[in-house]
N, C-alpha and C positions, 0 to 999 in steps of 0.2 A: 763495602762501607769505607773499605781504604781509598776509594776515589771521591776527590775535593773539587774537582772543575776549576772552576775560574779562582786561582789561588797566585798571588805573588811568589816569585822565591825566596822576599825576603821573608814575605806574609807567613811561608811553609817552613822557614827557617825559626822566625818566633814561636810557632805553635811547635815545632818538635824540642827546641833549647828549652822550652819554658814548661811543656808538660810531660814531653815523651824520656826515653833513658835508651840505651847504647842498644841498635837492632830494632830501631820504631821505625817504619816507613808511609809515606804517602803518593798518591798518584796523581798528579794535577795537570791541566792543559799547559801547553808549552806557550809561555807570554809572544816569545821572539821568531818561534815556526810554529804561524797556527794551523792545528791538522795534526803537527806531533805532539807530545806527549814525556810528561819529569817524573822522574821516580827520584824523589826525595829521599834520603836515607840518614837518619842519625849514626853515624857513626865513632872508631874510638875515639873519645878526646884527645887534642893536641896539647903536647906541654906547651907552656909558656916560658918563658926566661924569668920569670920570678920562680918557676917550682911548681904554679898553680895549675889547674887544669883547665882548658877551657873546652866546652862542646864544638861537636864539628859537623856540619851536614854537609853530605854529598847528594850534588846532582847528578842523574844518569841519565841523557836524553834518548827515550823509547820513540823509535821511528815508525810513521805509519806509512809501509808502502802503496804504489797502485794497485796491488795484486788484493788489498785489504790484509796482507799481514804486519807483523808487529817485529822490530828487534830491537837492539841496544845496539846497531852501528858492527854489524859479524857476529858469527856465531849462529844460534839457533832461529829460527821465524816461528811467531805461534798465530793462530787463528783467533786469539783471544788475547785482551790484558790480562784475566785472568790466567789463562794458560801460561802469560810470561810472567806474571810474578809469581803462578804457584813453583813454575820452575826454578827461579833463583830463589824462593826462600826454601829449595834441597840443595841446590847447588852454587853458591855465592859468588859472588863477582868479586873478579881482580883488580886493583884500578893502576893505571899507568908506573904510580911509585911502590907497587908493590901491598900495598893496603888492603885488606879482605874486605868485601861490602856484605855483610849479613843481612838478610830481613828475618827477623825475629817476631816482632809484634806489631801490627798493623795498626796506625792510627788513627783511628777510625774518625769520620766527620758525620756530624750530628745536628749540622745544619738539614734541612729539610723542606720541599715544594707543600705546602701545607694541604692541599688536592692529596698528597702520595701518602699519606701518613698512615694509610690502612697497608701500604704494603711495607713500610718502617716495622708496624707492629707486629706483621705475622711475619718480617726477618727475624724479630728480636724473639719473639715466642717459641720459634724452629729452632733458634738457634740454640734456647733454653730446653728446650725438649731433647737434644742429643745427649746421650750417659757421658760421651765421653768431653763431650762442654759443655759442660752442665755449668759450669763458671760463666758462661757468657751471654750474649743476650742481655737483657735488661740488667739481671746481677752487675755485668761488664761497666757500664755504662755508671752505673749506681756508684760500683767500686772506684771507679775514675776522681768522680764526684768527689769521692772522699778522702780520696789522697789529694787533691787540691783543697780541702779544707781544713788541710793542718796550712796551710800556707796564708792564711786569711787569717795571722793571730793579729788584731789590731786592740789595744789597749782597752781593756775592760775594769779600770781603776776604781770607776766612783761605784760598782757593784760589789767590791771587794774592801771598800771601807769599813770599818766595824760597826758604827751606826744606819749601816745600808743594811746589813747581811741578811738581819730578821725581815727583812722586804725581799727576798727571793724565796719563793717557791718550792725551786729547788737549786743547790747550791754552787753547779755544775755551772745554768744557766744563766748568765750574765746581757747587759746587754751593750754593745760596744760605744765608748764613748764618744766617737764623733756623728752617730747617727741617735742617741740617745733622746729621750721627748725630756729633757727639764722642765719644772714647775716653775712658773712664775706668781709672782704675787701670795710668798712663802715668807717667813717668817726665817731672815739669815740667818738671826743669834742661833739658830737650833740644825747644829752640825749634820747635813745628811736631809735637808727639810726640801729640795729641792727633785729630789731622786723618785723615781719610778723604773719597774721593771720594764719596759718599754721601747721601741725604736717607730724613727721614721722610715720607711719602705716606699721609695720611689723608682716608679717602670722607664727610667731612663736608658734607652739604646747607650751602647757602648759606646758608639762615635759621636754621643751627645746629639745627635741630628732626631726634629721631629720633636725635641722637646718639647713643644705646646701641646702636645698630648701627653706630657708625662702625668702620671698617675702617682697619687699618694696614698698611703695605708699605712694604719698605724697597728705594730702586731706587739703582743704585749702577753701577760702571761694574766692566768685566770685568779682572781683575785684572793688574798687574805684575808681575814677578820682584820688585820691591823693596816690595811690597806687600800681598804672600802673608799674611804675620806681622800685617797689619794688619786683613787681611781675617780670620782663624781669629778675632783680639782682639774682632772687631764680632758675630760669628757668638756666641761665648760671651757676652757681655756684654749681649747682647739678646736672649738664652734663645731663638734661631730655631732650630727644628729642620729648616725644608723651605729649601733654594735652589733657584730654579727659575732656568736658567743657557739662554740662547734661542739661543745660538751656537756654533758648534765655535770650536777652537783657533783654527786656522788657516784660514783660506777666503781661495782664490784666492791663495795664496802672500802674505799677509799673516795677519800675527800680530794677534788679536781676542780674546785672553786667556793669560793664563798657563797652564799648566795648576798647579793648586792643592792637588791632590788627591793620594795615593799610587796604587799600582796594587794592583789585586785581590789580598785579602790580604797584605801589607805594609802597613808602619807608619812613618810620618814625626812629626817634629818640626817646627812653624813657631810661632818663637819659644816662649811656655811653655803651646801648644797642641800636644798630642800627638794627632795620624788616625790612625784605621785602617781601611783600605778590607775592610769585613765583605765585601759581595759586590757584583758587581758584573749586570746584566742590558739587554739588549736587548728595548726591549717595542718595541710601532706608533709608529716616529719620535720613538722618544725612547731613551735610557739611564735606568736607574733604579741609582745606588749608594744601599748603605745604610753610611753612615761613622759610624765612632762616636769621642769626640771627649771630652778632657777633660784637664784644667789639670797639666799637671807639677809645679808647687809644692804643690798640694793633696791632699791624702787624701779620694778623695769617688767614686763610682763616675759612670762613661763616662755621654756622653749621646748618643741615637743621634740622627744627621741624616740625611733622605733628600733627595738629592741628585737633580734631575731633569734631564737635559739635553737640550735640544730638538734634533735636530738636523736637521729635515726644513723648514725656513725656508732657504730659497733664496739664494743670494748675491746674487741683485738680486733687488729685488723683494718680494713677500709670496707666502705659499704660495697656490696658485688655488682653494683653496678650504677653508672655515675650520672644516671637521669635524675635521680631524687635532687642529687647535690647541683649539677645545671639549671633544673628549676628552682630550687631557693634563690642560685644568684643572681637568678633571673627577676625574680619580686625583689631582693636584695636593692637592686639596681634600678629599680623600678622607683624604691622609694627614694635613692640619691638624687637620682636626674630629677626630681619633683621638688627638690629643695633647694632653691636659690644661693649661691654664695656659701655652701655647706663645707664644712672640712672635711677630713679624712674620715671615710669608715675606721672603725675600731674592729681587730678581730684580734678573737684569743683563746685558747683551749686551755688547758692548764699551763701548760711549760711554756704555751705561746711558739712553739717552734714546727711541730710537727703536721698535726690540721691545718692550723693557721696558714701555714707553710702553704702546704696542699692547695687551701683553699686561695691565698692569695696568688702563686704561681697559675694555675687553672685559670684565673679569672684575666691575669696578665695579657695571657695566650688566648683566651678567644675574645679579649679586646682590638689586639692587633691583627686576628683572623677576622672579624666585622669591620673595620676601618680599611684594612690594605683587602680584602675580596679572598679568595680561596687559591688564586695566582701568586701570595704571598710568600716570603720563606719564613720559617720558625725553628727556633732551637730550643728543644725542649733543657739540655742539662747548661745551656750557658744563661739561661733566662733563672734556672734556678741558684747559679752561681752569680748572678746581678744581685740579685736576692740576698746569696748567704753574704753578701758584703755589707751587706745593710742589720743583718743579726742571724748569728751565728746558728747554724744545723738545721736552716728551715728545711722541711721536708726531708721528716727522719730515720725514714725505713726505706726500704728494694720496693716496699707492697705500696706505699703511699705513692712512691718514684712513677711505678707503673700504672697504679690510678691515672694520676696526670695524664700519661698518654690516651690512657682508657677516654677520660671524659672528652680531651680536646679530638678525639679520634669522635666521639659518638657527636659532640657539637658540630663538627665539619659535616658529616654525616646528614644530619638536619639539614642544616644551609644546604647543602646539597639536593637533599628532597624541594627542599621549599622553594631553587633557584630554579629547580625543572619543573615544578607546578605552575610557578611565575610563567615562564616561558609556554607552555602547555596554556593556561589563560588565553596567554596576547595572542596566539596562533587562533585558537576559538573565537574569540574577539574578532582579527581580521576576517576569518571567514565569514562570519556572519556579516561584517559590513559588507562584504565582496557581493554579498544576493541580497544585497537591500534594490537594486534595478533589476525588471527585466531585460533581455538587450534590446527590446524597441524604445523602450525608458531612458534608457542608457544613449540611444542615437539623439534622441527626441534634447534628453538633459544639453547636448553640445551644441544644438542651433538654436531652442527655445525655452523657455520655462513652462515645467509642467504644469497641470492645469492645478486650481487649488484645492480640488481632493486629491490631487497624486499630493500634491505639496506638503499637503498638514500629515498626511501618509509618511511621506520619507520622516517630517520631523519629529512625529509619535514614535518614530522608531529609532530615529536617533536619540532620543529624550532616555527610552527606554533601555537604550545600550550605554551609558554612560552611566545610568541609575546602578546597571548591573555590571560596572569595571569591579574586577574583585579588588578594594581597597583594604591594604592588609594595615592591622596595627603594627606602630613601630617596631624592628627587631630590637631585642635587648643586646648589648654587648656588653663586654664588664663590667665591674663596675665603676661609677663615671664620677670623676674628679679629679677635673684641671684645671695644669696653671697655678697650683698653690705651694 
């Protein structure tokens, strides 16, 4: 996992100054002899003439001979990269000024052909199965995670005003001010009238490219009693017709959300948003209401919201396995793509950080696995670190971490069954046209036209093969909303 491929030095310079510490290394193709081969090495920092310290990486150019073996330019030859970097991380390298190169801790790339990710999963599983790294493995990966997220403190002021406070949840959870959902059409004089526990979550690529697919979500925390009225305010004011809501009320005798809603058939008031619970249903681990919803000062007709609630995610833990949660977002997404000009889905669990997380990370990833094909690449912990820059600790446990891979592993998995049945089809399909002629049929079809019982013959049969093209309904892919 210390091999990066196609990696810049100065690309392999940034990721080890920015996330790695003294003895990280990596192993990338060589830009300027392609065939050889760089071992990247963070090593000790250099002083400056100010006193400060600055990081320093060394290159080591790994040679590939004709023979197929490997060296550093003398010295030993191994019949493996492996073999030569297990070697120097026992025995270190000297470099010309005298300097020791240690390789200590490998930094590992988490980029991924989204086709391989079954065998990502059983590295990281093996690797968690050994007593004596037992730290590694998914843990590894998790732990990474989280030591970049003390690095993402971005100003969380208007959570921490005094008039805010009783609006969070929990007190820890804030949401950061530059991606925050403000209220509009609030009343100023009333210090704090503007605030919601909430953020905007956009699936934007790091190099910004491709944004017309960016994806918007709105993750937010599970609601208060004194909060309800703020929650209907954010619902109308950003045209959302779907909430996907990943928790019951109550679990394990604590309170995990208000409830927000009226009861089946009945109609409430939350502040100058008027519900009305049209109906209400039980599908496979979930509730579906359909609410319909609109401004008491206005003259304008109802808008419907469908209303998803998960409620087969376990009180500890993640559900064991991530078909239930694929198919909700599968109907989830069913009902966005069917609503024109629609905002953001709303998702939120209690705290808003952890499901939520889950759920919007997962859906992120098998957006970009339906749009770019199974030839794609994905990263599972930089897609959740896009994320935590939009609101803090999405995705809050190792267990929720590994779900992730779990469901986008079983979703690729599908697409795959479904791409060889496809193909499997068209093979069937061709054949049968192939014996739609006998070969006298066949001679006869190139000098003259058959006669008109062969004729209406071929076309009943072709009529009949076209009736029976297996025409699949749409694939679902995440959930869909762009461009806003």
């Amino acid at each position: 996992r210390w091999y990066h491929g196609h990696l810049t030095g100065k690309e392999a310079e940034k990721l080890l100054t920015e996330k790695g510490k003294t003895g990280s290394f990596l192993v990338r193709e060589s830009q300027s002899k392609p065939g050889d081969f760089v071992l990247s090495v963070m090593t000790n920092e250099d002083k400056m003439d100010t006193g400060d310290r600055k990081p320093h990486v060394t290159h080591v150019m790994i040679h590939y001979q004709p023979d197929g073996k490997y060296d550093v330019g003398g010295g030993e030859r191994f019949d493996t990269l492996t073999d030569l970097v297990e070697h120097y991380k026992k025995n270190p390298m000297v470099e010309k000024s005298g300097a020791v190169v240690h390789l200590k801790q490998p930094f590992n790339a988490t980029r991924i052909n989204a086709a391989n990710i079954e065998n990502r999963v059983k590295e990281l599983n093996k690797m968690a199965d050994h007593s004596e790294k037992a730290k590694q493995g998914f843990w590894e990966e998790f732990e990474m995670l989280q030591q970049q997220e003390c690095k993402l403190l971005y100003p969380r002021k208007e959570g921490q005003r005094p008039e805010n406070k009783a609006k969070n949840r929990y007190k820890n959870i804030l949401p950061f001010d530059t991606t925050r959902v403000a209220l509009r059409d609030v009343d100023e004089s009333v210090p704090g009238s503007d605030y919601i526990n909430a953020n905007n979550i956009k699936s934007i690529p790091e190099d910004g490219r491709n944004s017309e697919h960016c994806k918007i979500y709105i993750a937010t925390q599970g609601c208060l009693q004194t909060t309800v009225n703020d929650f209907w305010a954010m619902v109308y004011q950003e045209n959302s017709h779907v909430i996907v809501m990943t928790t019951k009320e109550v679990e394990r005798g604590r309170n995990k959300c208000f409830r927000y809603w009226p009861d089946k058939g009945c109609t409430k008031e939350y502040g100058c948003i008027c519900v009305r619970n049209v109906s209400e249903r039980e599908a496979q681990g979930y509730y579906l209401r359909e609410l319909e919803i609109l401004r008491t000062d206005r003259d304008e007709r109802p808008r419907l919201v469908k209303h998803y609630q998960y409620f087969s995610w376990p009180d500890h833990g993640v559900p064991n396995e991530p078909g239930g949660v694929l198919s909700f977002l599968d109907q989830v997404n069913r009902a966005q793509r069917s609503i024109p000009d629609t905002g953001p889905i709303i998702v939120h669990c209690s705290a808003g950080i952890g499901r939520t997380g889950t759920i919007i990370v997962i859906d992120i990833l098998v957006d970009i696995i339906h749009r770019q094909g199974l030839d794609c690449d994905i990263d599972i912990p930089k897609t959740i670190q896009m994320v935590r820059r939009q609101r803090s600790g999405m995705v809050q446990t190792e267990a929720q971490y590994k779900f992730v891979y779990m469901a986008v592993q079983q979703y690729i998995e599908a697409e795959q069954k479904r791409l060889e049945e496809e193909q499997r089809n068209k093979r069937k399909e061709r054949d049968y046209l192939n014996i739609g002629y006998s070969p006298m049929e066949k001679g006869r079809a190139k000098g003259q036209p058959p006669s008109p019982r062969a004729q209406s013959v071929v076309d009943d049969e072709s009529a009949s093969v076209y009736e029976n093209l297996n025409i699949k309904s749409p694939k679902v892919s995440g959930m869909s909303n762009t461009g806003r």
